[in-house]
C-alpha positions as a Markdown table, in Angstrom:
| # | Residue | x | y | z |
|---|---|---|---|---|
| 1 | Unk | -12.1 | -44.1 | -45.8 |
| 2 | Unk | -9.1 | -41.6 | -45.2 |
| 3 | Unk | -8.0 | -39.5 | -48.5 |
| 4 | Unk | -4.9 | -37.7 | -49.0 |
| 5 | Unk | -5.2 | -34.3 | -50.6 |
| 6 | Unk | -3.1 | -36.1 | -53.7 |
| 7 | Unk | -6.1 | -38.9 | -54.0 |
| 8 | Unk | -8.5 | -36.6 | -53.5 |
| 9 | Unk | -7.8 | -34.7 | -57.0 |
| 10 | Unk | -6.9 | -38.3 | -58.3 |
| 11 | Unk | -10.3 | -39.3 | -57.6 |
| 12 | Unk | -11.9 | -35.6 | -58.8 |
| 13 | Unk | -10.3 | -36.1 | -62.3 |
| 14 | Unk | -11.0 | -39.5 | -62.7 |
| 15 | Unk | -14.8 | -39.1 | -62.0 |
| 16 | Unk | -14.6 | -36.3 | -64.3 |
| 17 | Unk | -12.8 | -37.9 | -66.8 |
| 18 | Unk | -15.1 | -41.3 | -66.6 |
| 19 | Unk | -18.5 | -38.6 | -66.6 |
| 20 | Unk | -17.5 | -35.5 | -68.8 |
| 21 | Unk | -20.7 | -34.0 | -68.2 |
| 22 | Unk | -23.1 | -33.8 | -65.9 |
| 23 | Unk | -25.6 | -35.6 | -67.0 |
| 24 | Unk | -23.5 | -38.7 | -67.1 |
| 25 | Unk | -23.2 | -38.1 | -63.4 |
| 26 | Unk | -26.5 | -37.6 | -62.7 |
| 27 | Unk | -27.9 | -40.6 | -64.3 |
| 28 | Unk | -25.1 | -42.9 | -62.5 |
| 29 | Unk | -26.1 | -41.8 | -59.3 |
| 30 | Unk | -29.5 | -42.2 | -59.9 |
| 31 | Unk | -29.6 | -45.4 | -61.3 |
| 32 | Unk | -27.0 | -47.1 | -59.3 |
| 33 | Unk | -27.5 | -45.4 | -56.1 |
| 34 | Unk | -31.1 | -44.0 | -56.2 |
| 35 | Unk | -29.5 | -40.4 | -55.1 |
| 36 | Unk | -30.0 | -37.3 | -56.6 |
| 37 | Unk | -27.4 | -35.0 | -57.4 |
| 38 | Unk | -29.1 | -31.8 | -57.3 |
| 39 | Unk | -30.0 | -32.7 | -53.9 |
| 40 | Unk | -26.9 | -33.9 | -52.8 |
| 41 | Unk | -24.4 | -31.0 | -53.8 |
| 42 | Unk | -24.2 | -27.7 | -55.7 |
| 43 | Unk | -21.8 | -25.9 | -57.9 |
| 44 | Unk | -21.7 | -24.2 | -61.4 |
| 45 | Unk | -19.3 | -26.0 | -63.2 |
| 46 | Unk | -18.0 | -30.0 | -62.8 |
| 47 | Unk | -15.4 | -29.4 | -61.5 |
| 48 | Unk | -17.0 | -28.0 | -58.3 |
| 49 | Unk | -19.8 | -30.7 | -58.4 |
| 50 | Unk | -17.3 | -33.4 | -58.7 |
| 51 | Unk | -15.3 | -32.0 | -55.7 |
| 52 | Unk | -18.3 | -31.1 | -53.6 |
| 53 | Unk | -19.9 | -34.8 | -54.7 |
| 54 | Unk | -16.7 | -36.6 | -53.2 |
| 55 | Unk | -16.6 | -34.2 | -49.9 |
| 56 | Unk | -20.3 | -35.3 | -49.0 |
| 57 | Unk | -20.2 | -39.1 | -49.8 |
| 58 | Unk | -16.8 | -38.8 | -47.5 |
| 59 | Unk | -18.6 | -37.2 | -44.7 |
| 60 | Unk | -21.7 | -39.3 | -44.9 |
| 61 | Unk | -20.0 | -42.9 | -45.4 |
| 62 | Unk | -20.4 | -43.8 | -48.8 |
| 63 | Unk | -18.0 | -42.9 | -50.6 |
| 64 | Unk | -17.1 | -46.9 | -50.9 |
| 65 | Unk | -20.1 | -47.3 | -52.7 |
| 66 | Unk | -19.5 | -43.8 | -55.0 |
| 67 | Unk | -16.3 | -45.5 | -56.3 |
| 68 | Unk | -17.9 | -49.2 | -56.7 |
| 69 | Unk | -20.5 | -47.5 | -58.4 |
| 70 | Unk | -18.4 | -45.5 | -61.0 |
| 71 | Unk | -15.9 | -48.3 | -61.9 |
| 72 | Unk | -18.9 | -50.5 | -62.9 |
| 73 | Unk | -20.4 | -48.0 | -64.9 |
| 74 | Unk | -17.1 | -47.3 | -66.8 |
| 75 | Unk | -14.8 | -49.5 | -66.2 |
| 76 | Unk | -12.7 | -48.7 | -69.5 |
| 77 | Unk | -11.5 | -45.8 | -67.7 |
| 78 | Unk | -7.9 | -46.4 | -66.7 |
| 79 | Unk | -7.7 | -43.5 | -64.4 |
| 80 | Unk | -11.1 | -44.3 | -62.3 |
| 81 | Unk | -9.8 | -48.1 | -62.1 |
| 82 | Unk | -6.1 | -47.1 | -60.7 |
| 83 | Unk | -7.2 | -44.7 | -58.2 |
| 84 | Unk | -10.0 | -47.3 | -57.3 |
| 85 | Unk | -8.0 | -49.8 | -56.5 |
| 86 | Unk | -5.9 | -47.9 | -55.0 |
| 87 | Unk | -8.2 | -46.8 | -52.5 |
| 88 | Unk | -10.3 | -49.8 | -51.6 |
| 89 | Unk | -6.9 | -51.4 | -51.3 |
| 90 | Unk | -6.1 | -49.0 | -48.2 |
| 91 | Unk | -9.7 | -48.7 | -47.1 |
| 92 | Unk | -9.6 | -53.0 | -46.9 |
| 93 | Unk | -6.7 | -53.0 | -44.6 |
| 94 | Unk | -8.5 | -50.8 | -42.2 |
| 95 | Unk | -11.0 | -53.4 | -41.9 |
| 96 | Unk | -11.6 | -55.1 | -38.6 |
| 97 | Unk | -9.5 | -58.5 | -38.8 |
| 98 | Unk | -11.3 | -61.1 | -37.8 |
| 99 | Unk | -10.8 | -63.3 | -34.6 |
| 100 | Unk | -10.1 | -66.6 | -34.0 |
| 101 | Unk | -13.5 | -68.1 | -32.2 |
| 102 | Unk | -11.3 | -69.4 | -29.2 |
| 103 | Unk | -9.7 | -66.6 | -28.5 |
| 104 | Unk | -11.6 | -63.4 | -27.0 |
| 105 | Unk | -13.0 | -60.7 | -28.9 |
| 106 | Unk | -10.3 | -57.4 | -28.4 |
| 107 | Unk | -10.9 | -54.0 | -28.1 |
| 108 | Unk | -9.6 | -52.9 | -31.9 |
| 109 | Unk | -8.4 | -49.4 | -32.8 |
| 110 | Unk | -9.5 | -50.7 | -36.5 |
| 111 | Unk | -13.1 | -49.5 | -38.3 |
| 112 | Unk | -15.9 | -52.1 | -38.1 |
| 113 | Unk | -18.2 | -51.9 | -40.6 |
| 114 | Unk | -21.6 | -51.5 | -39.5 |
| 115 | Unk | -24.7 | -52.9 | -42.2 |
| 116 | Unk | -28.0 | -51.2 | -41.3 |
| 117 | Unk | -31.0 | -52.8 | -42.8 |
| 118 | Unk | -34.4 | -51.3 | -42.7 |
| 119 | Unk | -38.2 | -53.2 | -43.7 |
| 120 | Unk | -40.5 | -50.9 | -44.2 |
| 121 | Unk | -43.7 | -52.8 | -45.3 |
| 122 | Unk | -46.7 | -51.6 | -46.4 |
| 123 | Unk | -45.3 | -47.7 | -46.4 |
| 124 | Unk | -44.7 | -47.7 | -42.3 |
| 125 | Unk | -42.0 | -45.2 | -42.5 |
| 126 | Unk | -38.4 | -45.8 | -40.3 |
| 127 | Unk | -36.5 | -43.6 | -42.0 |
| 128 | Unk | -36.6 | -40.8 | -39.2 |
| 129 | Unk | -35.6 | -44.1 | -36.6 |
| 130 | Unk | -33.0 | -45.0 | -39.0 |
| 131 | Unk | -31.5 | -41.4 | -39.4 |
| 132 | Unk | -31.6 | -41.2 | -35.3 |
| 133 | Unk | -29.4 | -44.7 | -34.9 |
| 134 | Unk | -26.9 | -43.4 | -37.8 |
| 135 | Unk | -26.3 | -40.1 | -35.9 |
| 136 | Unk | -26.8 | -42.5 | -32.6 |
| 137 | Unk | -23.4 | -43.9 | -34.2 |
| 138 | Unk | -21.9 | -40.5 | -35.3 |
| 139 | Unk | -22.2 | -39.0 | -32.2 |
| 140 | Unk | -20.7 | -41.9 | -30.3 |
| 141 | Unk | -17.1 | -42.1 | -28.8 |
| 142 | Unk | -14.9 | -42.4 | -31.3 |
| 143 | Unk | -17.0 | -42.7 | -34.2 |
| 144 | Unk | -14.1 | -43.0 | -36.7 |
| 145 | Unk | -14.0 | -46.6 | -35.7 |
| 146 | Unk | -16.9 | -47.5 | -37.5 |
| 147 | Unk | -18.1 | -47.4 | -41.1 |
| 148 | Unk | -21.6 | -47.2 | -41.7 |
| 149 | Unk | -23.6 | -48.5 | -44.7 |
| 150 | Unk | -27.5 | -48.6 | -44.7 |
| 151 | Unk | -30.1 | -50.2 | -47.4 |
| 152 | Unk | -33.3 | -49.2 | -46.9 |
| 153 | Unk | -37.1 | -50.8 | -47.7 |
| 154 | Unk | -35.2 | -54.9 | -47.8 |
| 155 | Unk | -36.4 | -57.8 | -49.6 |
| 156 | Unk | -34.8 | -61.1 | -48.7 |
| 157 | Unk | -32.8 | -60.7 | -51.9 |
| 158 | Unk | -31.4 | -57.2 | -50.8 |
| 159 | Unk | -30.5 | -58.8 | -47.5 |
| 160 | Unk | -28.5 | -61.8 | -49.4 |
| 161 | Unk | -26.6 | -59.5 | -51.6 |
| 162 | Unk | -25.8 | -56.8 | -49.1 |
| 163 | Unk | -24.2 | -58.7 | -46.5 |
| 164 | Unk | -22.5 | -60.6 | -49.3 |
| 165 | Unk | -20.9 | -57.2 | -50.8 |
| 166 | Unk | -20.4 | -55.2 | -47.8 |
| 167 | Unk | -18.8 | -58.2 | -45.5 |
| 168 | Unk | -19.8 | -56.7 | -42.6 |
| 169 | Unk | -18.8 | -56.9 | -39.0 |
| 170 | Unk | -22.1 | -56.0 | -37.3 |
| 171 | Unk | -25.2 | -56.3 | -39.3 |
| 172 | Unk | -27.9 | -53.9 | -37.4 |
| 173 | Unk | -31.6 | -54.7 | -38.1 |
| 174 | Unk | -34.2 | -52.2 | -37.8 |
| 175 | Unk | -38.2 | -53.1 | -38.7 |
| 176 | Unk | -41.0 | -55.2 | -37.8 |
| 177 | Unk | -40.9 | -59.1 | -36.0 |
| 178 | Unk | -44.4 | -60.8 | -35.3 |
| 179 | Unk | -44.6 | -62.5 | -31.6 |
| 180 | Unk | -43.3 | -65.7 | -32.9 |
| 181 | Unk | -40.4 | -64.8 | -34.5 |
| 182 | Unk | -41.0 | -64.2 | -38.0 |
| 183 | Unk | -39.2 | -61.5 | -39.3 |
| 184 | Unk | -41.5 | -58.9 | -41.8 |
| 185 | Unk | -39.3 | -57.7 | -44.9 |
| 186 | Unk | -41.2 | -56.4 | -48.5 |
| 187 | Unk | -42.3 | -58.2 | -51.4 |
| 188 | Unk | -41.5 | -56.6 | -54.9 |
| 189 | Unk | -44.8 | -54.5 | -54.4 |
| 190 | Unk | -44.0 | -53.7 | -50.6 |
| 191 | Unk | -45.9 | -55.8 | -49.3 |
| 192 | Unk | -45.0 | -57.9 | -45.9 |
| 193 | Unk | -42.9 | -60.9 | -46.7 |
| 194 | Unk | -42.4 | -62.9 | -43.6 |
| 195 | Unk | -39.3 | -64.6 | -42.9 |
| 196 | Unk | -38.8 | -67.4 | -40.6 |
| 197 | Unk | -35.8 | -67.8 | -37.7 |
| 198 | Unk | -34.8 | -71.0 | -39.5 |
| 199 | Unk | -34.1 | -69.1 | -42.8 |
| 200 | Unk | -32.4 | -66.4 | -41.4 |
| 201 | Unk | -29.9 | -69.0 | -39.6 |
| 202 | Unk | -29.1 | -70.5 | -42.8 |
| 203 | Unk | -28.5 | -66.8 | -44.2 |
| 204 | Unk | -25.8 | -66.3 | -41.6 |
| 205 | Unk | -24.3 | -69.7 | -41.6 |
| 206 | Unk | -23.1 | -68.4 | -44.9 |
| 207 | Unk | -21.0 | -65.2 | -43.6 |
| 208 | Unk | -20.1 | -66.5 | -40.1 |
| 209 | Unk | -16.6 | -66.1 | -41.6 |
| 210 | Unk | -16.8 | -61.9 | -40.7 |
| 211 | Unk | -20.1 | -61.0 | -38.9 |
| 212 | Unk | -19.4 | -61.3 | -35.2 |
| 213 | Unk | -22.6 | -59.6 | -34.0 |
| 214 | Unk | -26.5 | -59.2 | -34.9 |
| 215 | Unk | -28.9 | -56.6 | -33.5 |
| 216 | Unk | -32.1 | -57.5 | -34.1 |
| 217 | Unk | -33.8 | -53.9 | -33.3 |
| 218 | Unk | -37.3 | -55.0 | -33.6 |
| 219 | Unk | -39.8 | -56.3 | -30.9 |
| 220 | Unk | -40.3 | -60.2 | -30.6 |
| 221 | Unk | -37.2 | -60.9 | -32.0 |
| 222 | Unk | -35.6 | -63.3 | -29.3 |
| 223 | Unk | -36.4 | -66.1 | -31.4 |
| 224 | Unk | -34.9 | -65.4 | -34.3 |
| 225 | Unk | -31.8 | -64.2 | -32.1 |
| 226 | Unk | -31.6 | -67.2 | -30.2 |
| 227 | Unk | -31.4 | -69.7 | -34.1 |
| 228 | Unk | -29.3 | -66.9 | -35.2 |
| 229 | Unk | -26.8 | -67.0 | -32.1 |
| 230 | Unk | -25.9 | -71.3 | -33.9 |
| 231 | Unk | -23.3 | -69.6 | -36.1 |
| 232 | Unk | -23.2 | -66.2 | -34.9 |
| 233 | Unk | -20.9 | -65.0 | -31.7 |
| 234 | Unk | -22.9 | -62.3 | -30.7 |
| 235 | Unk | -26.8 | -61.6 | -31.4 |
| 236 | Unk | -29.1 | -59.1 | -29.3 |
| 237 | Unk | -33.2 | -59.5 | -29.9 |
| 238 | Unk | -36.2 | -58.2 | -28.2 |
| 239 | Unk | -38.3 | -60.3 | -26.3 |
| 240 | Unk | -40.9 | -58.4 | -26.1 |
| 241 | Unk | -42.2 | -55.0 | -27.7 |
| 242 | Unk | -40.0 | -52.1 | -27.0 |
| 243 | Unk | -41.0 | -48.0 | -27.6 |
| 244 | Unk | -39.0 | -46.5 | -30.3 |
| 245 | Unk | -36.8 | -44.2 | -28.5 |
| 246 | Unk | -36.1 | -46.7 | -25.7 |
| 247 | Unk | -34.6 | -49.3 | -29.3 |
| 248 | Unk | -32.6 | -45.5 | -30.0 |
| 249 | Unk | -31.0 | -45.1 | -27.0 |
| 250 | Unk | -30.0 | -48.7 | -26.6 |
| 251 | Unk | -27.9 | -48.3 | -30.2 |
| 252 | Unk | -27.1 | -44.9 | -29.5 |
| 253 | Unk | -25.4 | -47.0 | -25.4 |
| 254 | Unk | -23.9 | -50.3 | -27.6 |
| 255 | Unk | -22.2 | -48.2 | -29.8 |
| 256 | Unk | -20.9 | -46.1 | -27.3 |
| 257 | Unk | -19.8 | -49.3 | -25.4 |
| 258 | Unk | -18.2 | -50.9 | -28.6 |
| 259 | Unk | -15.5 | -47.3 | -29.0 |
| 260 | Unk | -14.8 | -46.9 | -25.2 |
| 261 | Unk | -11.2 | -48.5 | -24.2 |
| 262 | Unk | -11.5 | -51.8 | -22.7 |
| 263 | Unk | -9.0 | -53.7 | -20.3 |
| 264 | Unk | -7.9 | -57.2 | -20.4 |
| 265 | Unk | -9.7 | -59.6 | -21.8 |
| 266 | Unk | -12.9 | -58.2 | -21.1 |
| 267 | Unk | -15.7 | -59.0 | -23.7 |
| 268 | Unk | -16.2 | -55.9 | -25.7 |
| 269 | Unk | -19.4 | -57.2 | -27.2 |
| 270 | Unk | -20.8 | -58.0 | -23.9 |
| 271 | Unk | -19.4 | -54.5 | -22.5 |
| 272 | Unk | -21.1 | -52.7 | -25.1 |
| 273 | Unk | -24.6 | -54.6 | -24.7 |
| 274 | Unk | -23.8 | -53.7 | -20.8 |
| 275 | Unk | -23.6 | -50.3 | -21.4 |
| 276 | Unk | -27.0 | -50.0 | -23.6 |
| 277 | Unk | -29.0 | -52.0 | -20.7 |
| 278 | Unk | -27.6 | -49.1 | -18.5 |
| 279 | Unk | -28.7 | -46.5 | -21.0 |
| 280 | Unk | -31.8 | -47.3 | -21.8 |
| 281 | Unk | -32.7 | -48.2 | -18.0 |
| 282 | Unk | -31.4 | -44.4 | -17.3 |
| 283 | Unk | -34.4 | -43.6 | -19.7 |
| 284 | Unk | -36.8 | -46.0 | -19.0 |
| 285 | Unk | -36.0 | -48.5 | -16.6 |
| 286 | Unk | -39.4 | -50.6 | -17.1 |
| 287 | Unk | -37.8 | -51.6 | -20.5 |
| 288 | Unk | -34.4 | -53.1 | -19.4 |
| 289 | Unk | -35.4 | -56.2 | -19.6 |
| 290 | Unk | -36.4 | -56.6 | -23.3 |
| 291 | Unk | -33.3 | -56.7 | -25.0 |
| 292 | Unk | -31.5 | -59.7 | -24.4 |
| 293 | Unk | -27.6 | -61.3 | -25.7 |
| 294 | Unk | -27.4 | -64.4 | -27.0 |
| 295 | Unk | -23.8 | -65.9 | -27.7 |
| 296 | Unk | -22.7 | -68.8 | -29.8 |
| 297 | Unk | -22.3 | -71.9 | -27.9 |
């Protein structure tokens, strides 16, 4: 989301204005967005927080979610409702359109919002695999194409309601998938909580209206890529275990395929999955063979 200088002070006095203090701003953020502020930015007076607040959800890809956030936690506030909708309004057009199914898939110039969902049951920790995918995506060519959101530790509910709110264009997967397809989310207690292929079909039947790709970073999960590939155009799964930093540099090569310019009609998904294989097999060539691209029929 691009902000002029003028909506960036709209958006400064509006917070301010809808959180006069700071612990107004501090509770919001924590509650709504399980952030800390005192982590996230410094400054001695509001002012500066707000500012330096807005500069580091901008940078890291959230500010979306800063401005969802504050309009449902006061939305009285005229000011923080204008300028919200006035920004969301710009930020929406930016959003890849979405293709007729007959027609091939373009190369676009416009963002494509990228969902990252993480499982992490019983404590297994992803979050340093996770940060290495998002700066996988950062680092790639042109990286202003793509907006990135990310919910961490998934239950089947977060998964429902995520893709549902974010609409996204590719939904990334990164976590745990047992040899016959069941995919491992958490429980309430973090426990695993297996779900099947057929369930995730039916999941994506739901929002084949805007996702156009799947990526299904976790070993074993052809099967669930091949029932999810009914609805969806594009879905990548493992079929067979695959090292962590091989599953790294194949994001960090599809994302790099998905910004570089393509000509004609060429398929851009398939270019992209292309150029992972050929990553991946520059750093381990015994594992080129476990991702695999299913396409809708």
């Amino acid at each position: 989301m691009n902000l002029s200088g003028q909506q960036y002070r709209k958006l400064m006095d509006a917070l301010m204005d809808a959180f006069p203090d700071k612990a107004s701003l501090e509770k919001m953020l924590y509650f709504e967005l399980d952030k800390s502020l005192d982590i996230i930015v410094g400054g001695s007076n509001l002012q500066d927080i707000v500012f330096n607040l807005i500069k580091v959800s901008k940078a890291e890809n959230w500010i979306e979610d800063l401005i969802n956030t504050a309009r449902k936690s006061n939305p009285g506030n005229p000011s923080l409702k204008a300028i919200g909708e006035e920004l969301l309004a710009n930020h929406h057009q930016e959003i890849l359109s979405v293709p007729s199914p007959k027609t091939p898939i373009q190369q676009s110039t416009q963002q494509q919002k990228i969902l990252i969902l993480a499982a992490i049951p019983h404590g297994l920790r992803l979050d340093k695999e996770i940060r290495e995918i998002e700066d996988a995506i950062r680092r790639a060519n042109k990286r202003d194409l793509f907006d990135i959101r990310t919910r961490t530790a998934v239950r089947p509910q977060d998964i429902r309601r995520a893709i549902a709110e974010e609409q996204p264009q590719i939904v990334h997967f990164c976590g745990h998938c047992l040899e016959d397809g069941i995919l491992l989310l958490e429980d309430e207690v973090g426990n695993n909580k297996p779900v099947s292929p057929k369930a995730l079909t039916s999941l994506f039947k739901l929002h084949l209206d805007y996702v156009k790709c799947v990526l299904l970073n976790a070993c074993y999960s052809e099967k669930p890529a091949e029932a999810i590939s009914k609805y969806i155009d594009y879905v990548i799964g493992m079929n067979n275990s695959i090292k962590e930093r091989v599953a790294i540099e194949f994001a960090r090569g599809f994302y790099d395929g998905l910004s570089y310019k393509n000509s004609g009609n060429k398929d851009v998904f398939q270019r992209a999955f292309d150029e992972a294989i050929v990553a991946i097999e520059m750093e381990n060539i015994s594992q080129g063979v476990i991702p695999v691209l299913k396409k809708k029929s």
